[in-house]
Structure formats: structure tokens, C-alpha cells
Short mmCIF file of the C-alpha atoms (twelve columns), coordinates in Angstrom:
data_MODEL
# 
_entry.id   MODEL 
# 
loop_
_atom_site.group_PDB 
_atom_site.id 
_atom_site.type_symbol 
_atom_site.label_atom_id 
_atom_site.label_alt_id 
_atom_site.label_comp_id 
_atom_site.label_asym_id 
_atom_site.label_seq_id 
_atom_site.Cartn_x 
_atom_site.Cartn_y 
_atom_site.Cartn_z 
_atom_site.pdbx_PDB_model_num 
ATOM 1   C CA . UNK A 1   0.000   0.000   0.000   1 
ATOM 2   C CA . UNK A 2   2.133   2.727   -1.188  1 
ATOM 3   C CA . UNK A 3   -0.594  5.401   -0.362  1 
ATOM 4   C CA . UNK A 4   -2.090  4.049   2.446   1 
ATOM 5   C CA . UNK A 5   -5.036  3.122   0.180   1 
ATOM 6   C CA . UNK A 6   -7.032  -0.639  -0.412  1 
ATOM 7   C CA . UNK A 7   -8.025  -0.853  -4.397  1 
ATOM 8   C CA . UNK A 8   -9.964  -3.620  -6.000  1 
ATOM 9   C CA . UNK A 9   -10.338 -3.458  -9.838  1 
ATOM 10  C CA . UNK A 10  -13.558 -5.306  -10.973 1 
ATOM 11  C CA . UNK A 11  -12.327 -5.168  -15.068 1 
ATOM 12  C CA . UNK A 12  -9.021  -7.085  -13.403 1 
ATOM 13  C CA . UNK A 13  -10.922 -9.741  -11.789 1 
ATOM 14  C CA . UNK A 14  -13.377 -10.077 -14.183 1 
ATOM 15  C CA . UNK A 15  -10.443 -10.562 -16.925 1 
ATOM 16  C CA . UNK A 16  -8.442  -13.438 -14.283 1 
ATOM 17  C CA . UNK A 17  -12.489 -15.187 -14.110 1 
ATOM 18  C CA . UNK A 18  -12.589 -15.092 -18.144 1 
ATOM 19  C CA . UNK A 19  -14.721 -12.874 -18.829 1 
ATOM 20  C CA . UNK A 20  -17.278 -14.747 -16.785 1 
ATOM 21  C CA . UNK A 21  -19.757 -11.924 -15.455 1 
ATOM 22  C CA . UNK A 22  -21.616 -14.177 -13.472 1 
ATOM 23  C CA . UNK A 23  -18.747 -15.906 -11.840 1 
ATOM 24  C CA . UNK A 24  -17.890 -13.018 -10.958 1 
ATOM 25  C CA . UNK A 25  -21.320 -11.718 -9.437  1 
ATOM 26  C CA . UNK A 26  -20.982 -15.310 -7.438  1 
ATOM 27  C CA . UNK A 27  -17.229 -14.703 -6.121  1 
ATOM 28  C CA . UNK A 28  -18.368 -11.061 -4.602  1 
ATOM 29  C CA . UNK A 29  -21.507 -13.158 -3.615  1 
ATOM 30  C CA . UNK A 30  -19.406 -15.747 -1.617  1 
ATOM 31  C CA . UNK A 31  -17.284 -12.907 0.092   1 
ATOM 32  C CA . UNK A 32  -19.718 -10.687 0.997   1 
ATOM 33  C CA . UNK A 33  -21.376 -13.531 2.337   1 
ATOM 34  C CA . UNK A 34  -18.497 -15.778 4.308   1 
ATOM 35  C CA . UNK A 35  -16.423 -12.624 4.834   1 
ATOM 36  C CA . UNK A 36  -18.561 -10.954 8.055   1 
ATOM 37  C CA . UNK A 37  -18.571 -14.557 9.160   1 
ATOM 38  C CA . UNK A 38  -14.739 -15.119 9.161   1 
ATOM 39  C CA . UNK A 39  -14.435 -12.163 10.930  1 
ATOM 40  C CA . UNK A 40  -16.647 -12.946 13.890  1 
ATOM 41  C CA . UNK A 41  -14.809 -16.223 13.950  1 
ATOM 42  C CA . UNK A 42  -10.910 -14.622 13.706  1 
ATOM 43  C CA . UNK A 43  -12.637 -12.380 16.864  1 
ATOM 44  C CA . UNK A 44  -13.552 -15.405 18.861  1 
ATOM 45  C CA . UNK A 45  -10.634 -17.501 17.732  1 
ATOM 46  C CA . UNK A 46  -8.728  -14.422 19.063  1 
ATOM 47  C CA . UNK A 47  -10.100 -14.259 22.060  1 
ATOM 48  C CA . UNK A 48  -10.369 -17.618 23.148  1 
ATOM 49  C CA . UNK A 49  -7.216  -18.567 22.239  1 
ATOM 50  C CA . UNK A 50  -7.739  -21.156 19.748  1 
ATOM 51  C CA . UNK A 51  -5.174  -21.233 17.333  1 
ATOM 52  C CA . UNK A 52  -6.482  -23.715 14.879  1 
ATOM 53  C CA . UNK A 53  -9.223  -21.890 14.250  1 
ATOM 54  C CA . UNK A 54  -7.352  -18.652 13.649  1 
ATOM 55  C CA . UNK A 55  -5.337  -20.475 11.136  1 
ATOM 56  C CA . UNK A 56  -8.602  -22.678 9.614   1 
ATOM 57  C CA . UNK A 57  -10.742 -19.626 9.440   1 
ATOM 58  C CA . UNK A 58  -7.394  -16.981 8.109   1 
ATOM 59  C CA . UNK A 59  -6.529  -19.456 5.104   1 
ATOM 60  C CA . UNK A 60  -10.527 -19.479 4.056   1 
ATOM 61  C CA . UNK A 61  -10.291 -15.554 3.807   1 
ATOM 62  C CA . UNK A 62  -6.846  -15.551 2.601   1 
ATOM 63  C CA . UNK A 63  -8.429  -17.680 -0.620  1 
ATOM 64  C CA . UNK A 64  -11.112 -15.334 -0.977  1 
ATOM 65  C CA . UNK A 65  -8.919  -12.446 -0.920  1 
ATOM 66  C CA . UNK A 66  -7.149  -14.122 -3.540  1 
ATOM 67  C CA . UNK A 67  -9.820  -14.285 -6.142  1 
ATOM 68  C CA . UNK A 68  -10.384 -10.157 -5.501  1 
ATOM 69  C CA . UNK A 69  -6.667  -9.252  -6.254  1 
ATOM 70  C CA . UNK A 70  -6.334  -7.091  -3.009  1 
ATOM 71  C CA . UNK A 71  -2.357  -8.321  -2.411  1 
ATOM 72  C CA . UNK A 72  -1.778  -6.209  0.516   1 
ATOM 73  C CA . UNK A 73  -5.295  -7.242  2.404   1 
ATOM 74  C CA . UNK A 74  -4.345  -11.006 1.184   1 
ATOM 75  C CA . UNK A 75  -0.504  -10.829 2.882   1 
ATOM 76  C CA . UNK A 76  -2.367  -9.812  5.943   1 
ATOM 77  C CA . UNK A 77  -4.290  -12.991 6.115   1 
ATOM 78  C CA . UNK A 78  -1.447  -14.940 4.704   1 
ATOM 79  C CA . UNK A 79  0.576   -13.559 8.159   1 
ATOM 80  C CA . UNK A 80  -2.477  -13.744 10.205  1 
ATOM 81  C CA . UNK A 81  -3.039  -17.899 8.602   1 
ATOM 82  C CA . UNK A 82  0.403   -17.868 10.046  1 
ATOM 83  C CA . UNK A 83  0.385   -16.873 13.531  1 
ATOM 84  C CA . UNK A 84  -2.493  -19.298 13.748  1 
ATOM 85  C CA . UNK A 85  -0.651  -22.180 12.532  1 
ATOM 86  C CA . UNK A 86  2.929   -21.122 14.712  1 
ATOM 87  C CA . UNK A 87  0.318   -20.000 17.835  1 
ATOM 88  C CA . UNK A 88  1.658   -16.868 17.504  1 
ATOM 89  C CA . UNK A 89  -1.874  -15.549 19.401  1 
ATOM 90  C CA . UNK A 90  -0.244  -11.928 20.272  1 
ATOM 91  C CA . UNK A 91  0.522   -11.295 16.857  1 
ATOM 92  C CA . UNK A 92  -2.651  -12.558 15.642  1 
ATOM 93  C CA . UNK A 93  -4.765  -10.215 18.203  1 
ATOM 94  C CA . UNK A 94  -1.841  -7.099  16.893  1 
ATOM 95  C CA . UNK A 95  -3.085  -8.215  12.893  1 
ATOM 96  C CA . UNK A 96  -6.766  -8.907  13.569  1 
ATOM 97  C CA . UNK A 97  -8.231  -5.247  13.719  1 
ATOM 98  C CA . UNK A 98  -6.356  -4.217  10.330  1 
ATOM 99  C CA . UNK A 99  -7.886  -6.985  8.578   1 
ATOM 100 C CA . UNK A 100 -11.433 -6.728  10.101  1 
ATOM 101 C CA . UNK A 101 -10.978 -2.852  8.996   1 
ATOM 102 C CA . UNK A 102 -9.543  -3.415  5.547   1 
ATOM 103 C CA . UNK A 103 -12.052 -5.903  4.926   1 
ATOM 104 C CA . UNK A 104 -15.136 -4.607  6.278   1 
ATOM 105 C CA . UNK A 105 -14.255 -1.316  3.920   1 
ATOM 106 C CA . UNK A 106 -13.745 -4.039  0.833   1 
ATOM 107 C CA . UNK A 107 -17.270 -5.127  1.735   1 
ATOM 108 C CA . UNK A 108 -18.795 -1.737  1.805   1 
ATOM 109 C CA . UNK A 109 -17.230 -0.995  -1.387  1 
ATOM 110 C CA . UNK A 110 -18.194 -3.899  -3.589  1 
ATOM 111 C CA . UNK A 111 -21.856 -2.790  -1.870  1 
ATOM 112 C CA . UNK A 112 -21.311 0.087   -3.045  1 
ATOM 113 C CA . UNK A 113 -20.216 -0.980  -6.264  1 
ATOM 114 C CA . UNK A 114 -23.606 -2.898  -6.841  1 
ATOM 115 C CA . UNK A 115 -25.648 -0.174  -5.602  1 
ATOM 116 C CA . UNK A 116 -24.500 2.590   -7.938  1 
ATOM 117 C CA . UNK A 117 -24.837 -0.031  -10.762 1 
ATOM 118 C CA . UNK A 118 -21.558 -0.877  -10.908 1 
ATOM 119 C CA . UNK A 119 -20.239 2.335   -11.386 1 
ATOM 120 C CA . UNK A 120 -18.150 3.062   -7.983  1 
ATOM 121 C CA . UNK A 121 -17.721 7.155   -7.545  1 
ATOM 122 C CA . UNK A 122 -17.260 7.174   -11.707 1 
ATOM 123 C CA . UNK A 123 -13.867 6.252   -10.584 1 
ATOM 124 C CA . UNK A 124 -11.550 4.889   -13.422 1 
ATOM 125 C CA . UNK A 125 -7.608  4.828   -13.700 1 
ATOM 126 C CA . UNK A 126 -5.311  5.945   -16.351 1 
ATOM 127 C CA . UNK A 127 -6.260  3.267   -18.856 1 
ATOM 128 C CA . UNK A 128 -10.188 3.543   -18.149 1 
ATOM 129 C CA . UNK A 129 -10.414 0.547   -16.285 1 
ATOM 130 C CA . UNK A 130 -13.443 1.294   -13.251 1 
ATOM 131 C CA . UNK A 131 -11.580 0.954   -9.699  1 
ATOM 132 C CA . UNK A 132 -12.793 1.442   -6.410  1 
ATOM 133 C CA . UNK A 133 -10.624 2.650   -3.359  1 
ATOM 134 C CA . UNK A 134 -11.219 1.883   0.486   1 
ATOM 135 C CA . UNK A 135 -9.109  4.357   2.760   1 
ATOM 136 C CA . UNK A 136 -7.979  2.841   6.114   1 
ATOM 137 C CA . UNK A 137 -8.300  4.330   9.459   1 
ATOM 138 C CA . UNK A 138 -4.905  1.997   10.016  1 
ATOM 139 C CA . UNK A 139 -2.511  0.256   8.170   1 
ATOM 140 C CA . UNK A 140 -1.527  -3.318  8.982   1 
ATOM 141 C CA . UNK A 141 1.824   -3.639  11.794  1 
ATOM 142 C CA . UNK A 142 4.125   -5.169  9.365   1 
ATOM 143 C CA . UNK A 143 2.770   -3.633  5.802   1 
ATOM 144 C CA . UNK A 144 4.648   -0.914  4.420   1 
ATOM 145 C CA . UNK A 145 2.692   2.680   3.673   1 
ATOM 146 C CA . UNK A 146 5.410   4.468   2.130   1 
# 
């Protein structure tokens, strides 16, 4: 995150699905779906302690992230997968409210996306390409901002 900024680009995930439109509509389905419940289970995972499920629950996200090209947001559940699996728990808890912030705002923007008909703010980068941007009250311990 050079700029302290989250993108997603829709015509770049739509190009890495085929061209599919509706596999597409079903992979923002799927996260805006699983995502809010990953998040509630990274929170209790967190707070109880249990490790396993940190690292169960942060790989499912992590794959999710994956399919919406969001590297930075994806490295944070790649490292919070990993304190999971090494019961790092501290690190996990120091991760956790990044990525709940990062992808709550991910959420709200693909919402957004939909309800404007899939125009998000009219925004669209140098080659035309729609984008959408998510600004972060915090950036990830660990991810660079410069």
C-alpha cells in the first residue's frame, strides 16, 4: 500500500475469471457472504485462544482475498493464517483489527459498487479501467505505507 489506500479493480478480476460476469457476481456473492462470518470467527478464535481456528478460518479468507486481487489485504491474512498455525496468538490479536478494517471497507465498497450499478464514484484509472478505493483508518503492523 504505497498510499495508504485498499483498491480492487472489478475489469481485473473479471479478466483473471474469463470474462465470466456471473462468476464473478458469485465470487463477490461468496465474500460478501463468508467474509462478516470469518471475521466474527478470527474475533472469537482471538479471544479464546484457539489457534487452529485462527489459522482454519485466516486461510478461508486468505483464498477469498485471492480471487479479488487485493495483495496487501491477502498478505495480511497470509501472516495472520500464520500466527495461527505457529500459535503466535499476540501477533494474531496485533493483525486482527487491520484486517477486520480493511475488509469490512472491501465489503462496503463492492456494496457500493452494486448499488451505484456498478459504477463506484465514476472512478476509473489511467487506462479507463473502473476501480474502487477503500481508505484505512490503520494500516496493517508489518505492511509498508510508504
Amino acid at each position: 500500500m504505497t498510499d495508504g489506500t485498499q483498491r480492487w479493480n472489478r475489469a481485473g478480476i473479471l479478466e483473471n475469471l474469463g470474462g465470466d460476469e456471473t462468476l464473478l457476481e458469485a465470487v463477490l456473492d461468496i465474500f460478501l457472504e463468508s467474509a462478516p462470518e470469518h471475521l466474527a470467527a478470527l474475533r472469537t478464535a482471538i479471544g479464546t485462544a484457539d489457534a487452529p481456528t485462527i489459522e482454519k478460518t485466516a486461510h478461508s479468507l486468505k483464498g477469498e482475498l485471492g480471487y479479488l486481487e487485493v495483495p496487501e489485504l491477502f498478505q495480511m491474512a497470509r501472516e495472520l493464517e500464520e500466527s495461527g498455525r505457529n500459535g503466535s496468538l499476540e501477533n494474531a490479536a496485533r493483525f486482527f483489527p487491520s484486517v477486520e478494517i480493511l475488509v469490512s471497507g472491501l465489503m462496503a465498497s463492492i456494496r457500493r459498487y452494486r448499488a451505484i450499478g456498478g459504477a463506484p464514484d465514476g472512478a476509473k484509472n489511467g487506462d479507463g479501467r473502473m476501480i474502487d478505493t477503500i481508505e484505512p483508518s490503520i494500516v496493517s503492523p508489518g505492511v509498508r505505507s510508504s
